[in-house]
N, C-alpha and C positions, 0 to 999 in steps of 0.2 A: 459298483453297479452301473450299469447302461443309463445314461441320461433320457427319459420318455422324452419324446415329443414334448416343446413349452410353449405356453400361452396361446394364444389365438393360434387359430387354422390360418397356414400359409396363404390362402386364397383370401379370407380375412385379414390378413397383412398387409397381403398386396393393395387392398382397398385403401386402410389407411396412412400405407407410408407417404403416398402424395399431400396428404394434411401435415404432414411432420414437418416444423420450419429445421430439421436436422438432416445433414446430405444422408441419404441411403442409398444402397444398392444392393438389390437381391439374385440371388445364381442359384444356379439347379443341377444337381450331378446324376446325368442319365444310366442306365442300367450299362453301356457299354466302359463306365469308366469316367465319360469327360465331363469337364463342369461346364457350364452353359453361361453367358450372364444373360439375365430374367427382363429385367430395367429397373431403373432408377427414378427416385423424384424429381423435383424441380428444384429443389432447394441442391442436390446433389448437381444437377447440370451447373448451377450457380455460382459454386465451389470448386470445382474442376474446370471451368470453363470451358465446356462443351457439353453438346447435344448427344445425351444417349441414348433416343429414339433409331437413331439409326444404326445402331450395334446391336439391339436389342435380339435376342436370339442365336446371335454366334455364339461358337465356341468361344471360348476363352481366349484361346491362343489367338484365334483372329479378333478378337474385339479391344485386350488387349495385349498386342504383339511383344512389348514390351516386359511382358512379367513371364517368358518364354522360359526362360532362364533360370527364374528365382525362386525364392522358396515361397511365395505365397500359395500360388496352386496347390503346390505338397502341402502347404499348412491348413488348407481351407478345405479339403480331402478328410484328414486329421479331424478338423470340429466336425466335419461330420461323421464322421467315423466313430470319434469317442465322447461326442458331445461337450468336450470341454470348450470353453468360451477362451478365446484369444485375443491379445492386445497387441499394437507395434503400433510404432512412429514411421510412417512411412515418408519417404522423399519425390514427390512426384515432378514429372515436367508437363508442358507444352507439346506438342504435337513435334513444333518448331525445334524441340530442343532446349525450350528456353527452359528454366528452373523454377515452376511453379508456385512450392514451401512444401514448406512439414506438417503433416497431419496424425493428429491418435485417429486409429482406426480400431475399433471393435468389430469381433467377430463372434457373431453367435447363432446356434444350431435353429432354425424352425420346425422340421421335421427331418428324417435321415436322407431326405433327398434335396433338402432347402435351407439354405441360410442365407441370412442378411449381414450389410456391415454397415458401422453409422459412422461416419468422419466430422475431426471437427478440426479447426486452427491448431497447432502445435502450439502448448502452454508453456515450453521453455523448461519443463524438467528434463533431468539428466537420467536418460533412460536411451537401450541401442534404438538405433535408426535405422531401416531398409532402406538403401537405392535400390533398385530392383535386382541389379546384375550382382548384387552381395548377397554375399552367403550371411547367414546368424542362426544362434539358437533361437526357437520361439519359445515364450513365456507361456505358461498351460496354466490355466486354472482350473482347478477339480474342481465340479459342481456337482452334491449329491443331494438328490430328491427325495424325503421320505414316501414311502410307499400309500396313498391315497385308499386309507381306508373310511368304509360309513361311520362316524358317528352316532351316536346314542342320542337322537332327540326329543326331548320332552314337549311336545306339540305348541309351540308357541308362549311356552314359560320364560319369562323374562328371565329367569336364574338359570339357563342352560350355560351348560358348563362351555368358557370361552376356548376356541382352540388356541394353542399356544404352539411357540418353535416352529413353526412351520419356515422352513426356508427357501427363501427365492436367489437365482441368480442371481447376481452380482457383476456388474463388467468393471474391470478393478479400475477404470480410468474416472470413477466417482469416488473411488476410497478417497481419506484425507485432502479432501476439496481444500479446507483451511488454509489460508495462506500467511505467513507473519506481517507480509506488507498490504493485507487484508483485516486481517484481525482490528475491532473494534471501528471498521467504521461505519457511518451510519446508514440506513436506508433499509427500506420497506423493499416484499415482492414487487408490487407493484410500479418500484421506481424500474424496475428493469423488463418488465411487461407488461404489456398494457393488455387491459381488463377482455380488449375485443379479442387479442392473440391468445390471451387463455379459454376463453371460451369457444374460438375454432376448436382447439385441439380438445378439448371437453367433449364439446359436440360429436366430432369424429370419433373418439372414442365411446359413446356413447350408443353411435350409430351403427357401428361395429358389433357390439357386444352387447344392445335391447338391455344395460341395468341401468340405473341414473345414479346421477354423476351430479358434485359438488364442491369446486375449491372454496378454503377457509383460511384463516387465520388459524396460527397456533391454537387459540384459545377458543376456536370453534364460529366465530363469528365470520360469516358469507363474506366472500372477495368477488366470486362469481354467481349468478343467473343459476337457477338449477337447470340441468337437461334431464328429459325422461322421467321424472318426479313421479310417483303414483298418487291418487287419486286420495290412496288412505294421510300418507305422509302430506298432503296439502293441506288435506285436515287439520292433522295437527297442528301442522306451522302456522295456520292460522288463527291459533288458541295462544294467550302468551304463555301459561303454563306450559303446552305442548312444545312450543319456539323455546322456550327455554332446556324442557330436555332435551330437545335436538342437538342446539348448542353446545350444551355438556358430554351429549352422547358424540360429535363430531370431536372434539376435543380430546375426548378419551381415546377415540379409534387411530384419531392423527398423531398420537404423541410418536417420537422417533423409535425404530425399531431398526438395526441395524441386519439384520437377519434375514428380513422381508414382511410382506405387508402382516397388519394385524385384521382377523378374521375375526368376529363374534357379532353377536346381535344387539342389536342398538337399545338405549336407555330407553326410548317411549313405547314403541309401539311391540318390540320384540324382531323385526325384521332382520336378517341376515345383512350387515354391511363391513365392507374393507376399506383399509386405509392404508395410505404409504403417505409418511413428510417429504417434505421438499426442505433439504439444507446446502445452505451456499456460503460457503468460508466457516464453516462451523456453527453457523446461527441459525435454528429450527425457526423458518420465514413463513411457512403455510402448510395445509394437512389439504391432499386427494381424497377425497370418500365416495367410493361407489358400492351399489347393493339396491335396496329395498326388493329383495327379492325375501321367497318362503322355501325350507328345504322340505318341508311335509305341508299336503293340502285340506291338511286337516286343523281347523282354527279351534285356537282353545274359546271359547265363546263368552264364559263367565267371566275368565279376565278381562276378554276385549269389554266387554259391557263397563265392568268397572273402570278400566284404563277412560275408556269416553268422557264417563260420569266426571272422572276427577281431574280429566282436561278441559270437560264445557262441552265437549262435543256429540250430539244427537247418536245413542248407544246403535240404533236401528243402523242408521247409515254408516256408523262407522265398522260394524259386521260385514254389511254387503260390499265397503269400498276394500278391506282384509281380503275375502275373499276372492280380489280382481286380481289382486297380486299373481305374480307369475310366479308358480313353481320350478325351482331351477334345482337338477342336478348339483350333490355338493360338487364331484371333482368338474365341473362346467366351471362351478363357482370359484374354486378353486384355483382354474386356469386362468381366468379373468383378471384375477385380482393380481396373481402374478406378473402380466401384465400391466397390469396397473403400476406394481413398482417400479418394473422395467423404464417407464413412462416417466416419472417423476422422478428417477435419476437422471433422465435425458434432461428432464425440465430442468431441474437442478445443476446439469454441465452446461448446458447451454445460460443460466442466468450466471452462474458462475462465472463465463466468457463475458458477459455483459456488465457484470460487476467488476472483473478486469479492465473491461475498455472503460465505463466512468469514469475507474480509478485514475487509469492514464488521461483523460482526457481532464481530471482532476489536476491532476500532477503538470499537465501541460502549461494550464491557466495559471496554475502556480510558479509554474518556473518565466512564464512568460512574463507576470508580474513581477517578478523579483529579479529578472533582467532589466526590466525597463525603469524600475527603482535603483536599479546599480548601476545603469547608464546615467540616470538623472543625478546620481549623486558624484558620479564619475565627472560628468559637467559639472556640478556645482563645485568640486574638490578641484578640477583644472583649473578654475576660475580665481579660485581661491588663493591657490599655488604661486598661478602668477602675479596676482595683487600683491601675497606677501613677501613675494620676493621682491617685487619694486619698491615695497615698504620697507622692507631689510636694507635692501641699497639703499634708496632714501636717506634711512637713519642714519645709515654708516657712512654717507657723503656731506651729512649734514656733524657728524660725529669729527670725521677728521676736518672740516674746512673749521668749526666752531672751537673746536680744541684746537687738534693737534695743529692745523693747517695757523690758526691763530699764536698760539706758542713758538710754531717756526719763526712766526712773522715775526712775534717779538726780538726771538734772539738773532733774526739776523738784520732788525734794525741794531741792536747793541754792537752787535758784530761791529754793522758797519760803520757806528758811534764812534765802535775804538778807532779802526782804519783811518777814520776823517779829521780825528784829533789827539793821532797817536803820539804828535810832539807839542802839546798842549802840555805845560808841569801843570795846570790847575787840575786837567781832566783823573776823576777817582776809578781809573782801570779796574780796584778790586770791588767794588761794589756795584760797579757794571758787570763784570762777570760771574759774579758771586748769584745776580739775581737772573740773568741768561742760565746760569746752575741748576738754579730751583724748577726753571722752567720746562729745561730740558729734562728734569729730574720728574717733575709731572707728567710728560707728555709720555715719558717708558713707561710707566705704570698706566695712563691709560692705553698706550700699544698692546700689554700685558693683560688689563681686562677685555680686551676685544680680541685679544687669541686666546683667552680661558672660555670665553661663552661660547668662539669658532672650533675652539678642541682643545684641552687642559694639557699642557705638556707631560701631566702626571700620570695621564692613561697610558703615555706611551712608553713613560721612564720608570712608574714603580707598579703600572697593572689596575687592573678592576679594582680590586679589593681596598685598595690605600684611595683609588680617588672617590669610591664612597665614601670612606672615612672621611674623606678630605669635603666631600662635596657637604656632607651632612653640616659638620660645623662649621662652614662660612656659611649656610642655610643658616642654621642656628645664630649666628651671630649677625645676622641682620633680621631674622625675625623672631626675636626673645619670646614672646609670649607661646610660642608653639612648640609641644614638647615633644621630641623626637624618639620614637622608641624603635628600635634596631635591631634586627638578627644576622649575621652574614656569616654563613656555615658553609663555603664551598672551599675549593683549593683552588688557586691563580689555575694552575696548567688546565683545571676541568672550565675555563671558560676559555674560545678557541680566538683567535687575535680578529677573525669577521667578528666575533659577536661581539665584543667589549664595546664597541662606539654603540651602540645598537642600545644595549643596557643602559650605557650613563645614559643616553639622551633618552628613554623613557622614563628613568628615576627626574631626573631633571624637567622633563615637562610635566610628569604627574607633582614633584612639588611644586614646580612654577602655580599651574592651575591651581593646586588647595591655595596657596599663600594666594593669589588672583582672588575667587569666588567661595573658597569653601566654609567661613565665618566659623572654624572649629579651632579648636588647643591642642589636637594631637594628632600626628601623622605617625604610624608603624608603617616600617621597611622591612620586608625577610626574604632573605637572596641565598636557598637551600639546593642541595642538592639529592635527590634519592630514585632511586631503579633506574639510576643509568640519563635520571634527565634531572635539566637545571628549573629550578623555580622562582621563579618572581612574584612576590605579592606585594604591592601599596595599598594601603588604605587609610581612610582621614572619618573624623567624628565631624564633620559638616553635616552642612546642608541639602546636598545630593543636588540630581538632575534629572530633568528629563533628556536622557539618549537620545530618542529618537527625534524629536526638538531641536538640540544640538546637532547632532549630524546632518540635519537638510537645511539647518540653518545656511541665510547664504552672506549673513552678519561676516566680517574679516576675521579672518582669523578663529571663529566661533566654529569649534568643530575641528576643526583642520588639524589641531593639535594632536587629538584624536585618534584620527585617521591618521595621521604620521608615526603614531607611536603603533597601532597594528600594522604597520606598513612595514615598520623598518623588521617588527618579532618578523613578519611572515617572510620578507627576504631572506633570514636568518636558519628558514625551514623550521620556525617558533610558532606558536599560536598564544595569540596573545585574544582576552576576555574584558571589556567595561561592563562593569554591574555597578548601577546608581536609578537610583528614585530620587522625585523629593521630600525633603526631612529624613533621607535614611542613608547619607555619608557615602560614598564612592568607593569602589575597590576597584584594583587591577590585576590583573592576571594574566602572566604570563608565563610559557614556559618551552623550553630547547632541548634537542640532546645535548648531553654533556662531552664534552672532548675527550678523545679515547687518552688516556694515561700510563 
């Protein structure tokens, strides 16, 4: 079926698309063929960045020269032709050349010689794109109108039967608004418009189309100022009984309709009103209601009298204020409200874009924070670094002068003991050397602990596997009371010769620290492998920690450990996890791919 003529009169259009904060642009296709463009709002100069006062009225081809070539003309010929509504991504430029962005642009019929198209910011789905000079399929949406017959109305009976299914256009670039990195987060209409911009566009539409006009909350409760309200409906809402069916009757007319607006007459007084919701990322945020209009001028009287009585309000004048009411054509009414929805999916794309940019503008403060937290702890952890490195050397220059450097001394005074009274018969050569023996004998075994703690010769000589084994019980063997419970389930070859040093030294600082701070009796280890990756777990029945505490700590050493042990998983292309509280024991987690076999 032929698409009729929709919503408002062209001429009526053209009044309100300058209120629209949405770029518009309306064209005209003359009897000889060409399509004209009409003009554009300000919001649309805004967007494009240029003045289309001065194009206004050329043909196409000259206004713009640009789309000489493409399929838009053919396609915008098309909607008018067969009234289907059309969508694309178009790629616009600069006068200069320059590459301006990507915009959804909507196209839809006004009457068979007018249509308009609304443009917004390209939202990054993956959908084709026109540069102008490209050819593409166009996307067609069939739109069918049920045929606008009279209804059957019972003169102002509150129980007249509601119309239902009634379907409105659609421009598919409001389907599926919901977005996953949307979903669930918080905030009101109102955080993305403010009260004054809904009530321009209220107004205008109001002013266009002589019905009044009402945004609400889901739940029926006013967000905006009424426009155009009639004389009878003030009444009411001045009664709290009446205020309250309003309420409910707004509520009911707003709930979501995906089809198009919902038409029937309202819970108080009987008046004829529409409604279309407004949803953004999937959350029904506020209901449009306009009407208080009559489709017959004939008032049921007895009711009205009653309706007064049981709201408070003076039966007399609430007859004569009924009766002021304007009678409206249903298919008027009809065309209005269609518009209406058209309206509040705009509303909805556009809060949509606005709840995008929060989002980012959210994300930005977030990342900004969490840079300058990882700078600061970047400084704290260099700071760190280099202390305990000069503490390390410290130890170890204090280790060999104290020891080892000390034991030299001894035995090469003995040395020299012998040398100086090597032909003395009283001098006892063997218990001078016997005791230079023991010395030197001390001093390899500490060379030996100070190349186990700098890297266990056993990592390199029998593999992973044996220097846990091995690490666990000299662990054990210097701190008895702590019971070691163990898994190690992998094969040598599945852990790759970078990662081995990587492993010990994080088993090795996470038991350093329990046996340090953690006041518990048992430490589990389990060093598994499955689906291709290696897994690391420690955990200790302690004490716990506060992480975050520890990490900005700028105490020596406090922390650092830490951080070295996720330092060395992630060089390893590992992810390593600290989970600890306090009073709730410590776990580690870490894990690699596993070496191909």
């Amino acid at each position: 079926m032929q698409t009729p003529p929709t919503n408002v009169s062209p001429e009526e259009f053209e009044k309100l698309m300058d209120c629209l904060p949405m770029a518009c642009r309306m064209f005209e296709l003359k009897p000889d063929g060409r399509l004209f463009f009409v003009k554009a709002n300000p919001a649309a100069d805004d967007l494009f960045q240029r003045k289309h006062a001065s194009i206004s009225g050329l043909p196409m081809e000259e206004a713009f020269p640009e789309l000489k070539e493409s399929v838009i003309l053919r396609s915008y010929k098309e909607v008018l032709e067969t009234g289907n509504n059309w969508r694309y991504q178009g790629g616009f430029f600069r006068r200069n050349g320059a590459f301006l962005g990507l915009f959804n642009v909507n196209v839809f019929r006004l009457s068979p010689s007018r249509l308009v198209s609304f443009a917004s910011p390209h939202d990054g789905q993956e959908t084709e794109i026109i540069f102008h000079q490209k050819k593409m399929e166009v996307e067609k949406i069939n739109i069918s109108y049920p045929d606008i017959e009279p209804k059957k109305i019972l003169s102002g009976d509150l129980h007249v039967e509601t119309i239902q299914n009634l379907r409105a256009p659609r421009i598919p670039v409001f389907d599926d608004l919901a977005d996953d990195e949307l979903n669930g987060l918080d905030f009101d209409f109102t955080d993305l418009f403010t009260i004054n911009e809904l009530e321009k566009i209220q107004d205008a539409f109001t002013n266009v189309t002589n019905v009044a006009s009402i945004i609400t909350l889901p739940d029926g409760q006013p967000i905006t100022r009424t426009s155009n309200f009639c004389l009878l409906c003030d009444m009411i809402r001045d009664t709290p009984r009446g205020m309250a069916n309003c309420v409910q009757s707004d509520a009911l007319i707003g709930k979501p309709n995906p089809h198009g607006p919902t038409l029937r007459p309202c819970l108080s007084a009987g008046l004829w009103d529409g409604g279309a919701s407004i949803i953004i990322a999937g959350k029904h945020v506020a209901n449009w209601l306009v009407g208080q209009v009559r489709l017959s001028p004939k008032p049921n009287t007895d009711r009205l009298t009653r309706y007064a009585e049981e709201v408070g309000a003076d039966p007399k004048q609430f007859v004569e204020a009924y009766e002021s009411v304007p009678v409206m054509p249903f298919a008027e009414f009809y065309r209005i409200c269609h518009s209406l929805f058209l309206f509040a999916n705009l509303i909805s794309d556009m809060a949509y874009q606005n709840l995008r940019l929060v989002r980012a503008h959210m994300m930005q403060e977030q990342t900004a924070k969490a840079l300058q937290a990882s700078e600061s702890r970047l400084q704290n952890l260099s700071s760190k670094l280099i202390l305990t490195q000069e503490e390390e050397r410290r130890q170890l220059a204090i280790e060999l002068h104290d020891g080892i450097g000390q034991s030299l001394t001894a035995v090469k005074f003995s040395v020299d003991n012998i040398l100086l009274n090597i032909d003395n018969p009283d001098l006892n050569i063997r218990d001078i050397t016997k005791t230079a023996s023991q010395i030197i004998k001390a001093s390899i075994a500490d060379v030996r602990r100070m190349q186990v703690e700098l890297r266990p010769r056993i990592l390199d000589e029998l593999g992973i596997i044996a220097t846990i084994n091995w690490f666990c019980r000299e662990f054990k063997s210097i701190y008895t009371h702590i019971n070691i419970v163990r898994n190690v389930d992998v094969k040598e070859e599945q852990v790759s010769p970078q990662l081995k040093p990587a492993v010990f030294r994080i088993i090795q600082e996470a038991f350093n620290n329990a046996a340090k701070y953690f006041e518990g009796d048992e430490i589990s280890l389990s060093f598994t492998e499955k689906g291709g990756r290696l897994h690391l777990e420690i955990k200790d029945n302690g004490i716990g920690f506060d992480l975050d505490e520890v990490l900005s700590s700028r105490e020596l050493n406090r922390g650092l450990g830490l951080d070295s042990m996720r330092e060395r998983a992630e060089l390893c292309n590992g992810h390593l996890e600290i989970i600890s509280s306090e009073g709730q024991g410590a776990t580690i987690k870490a894990s690699w791919p596993a070496a191909a076999t």
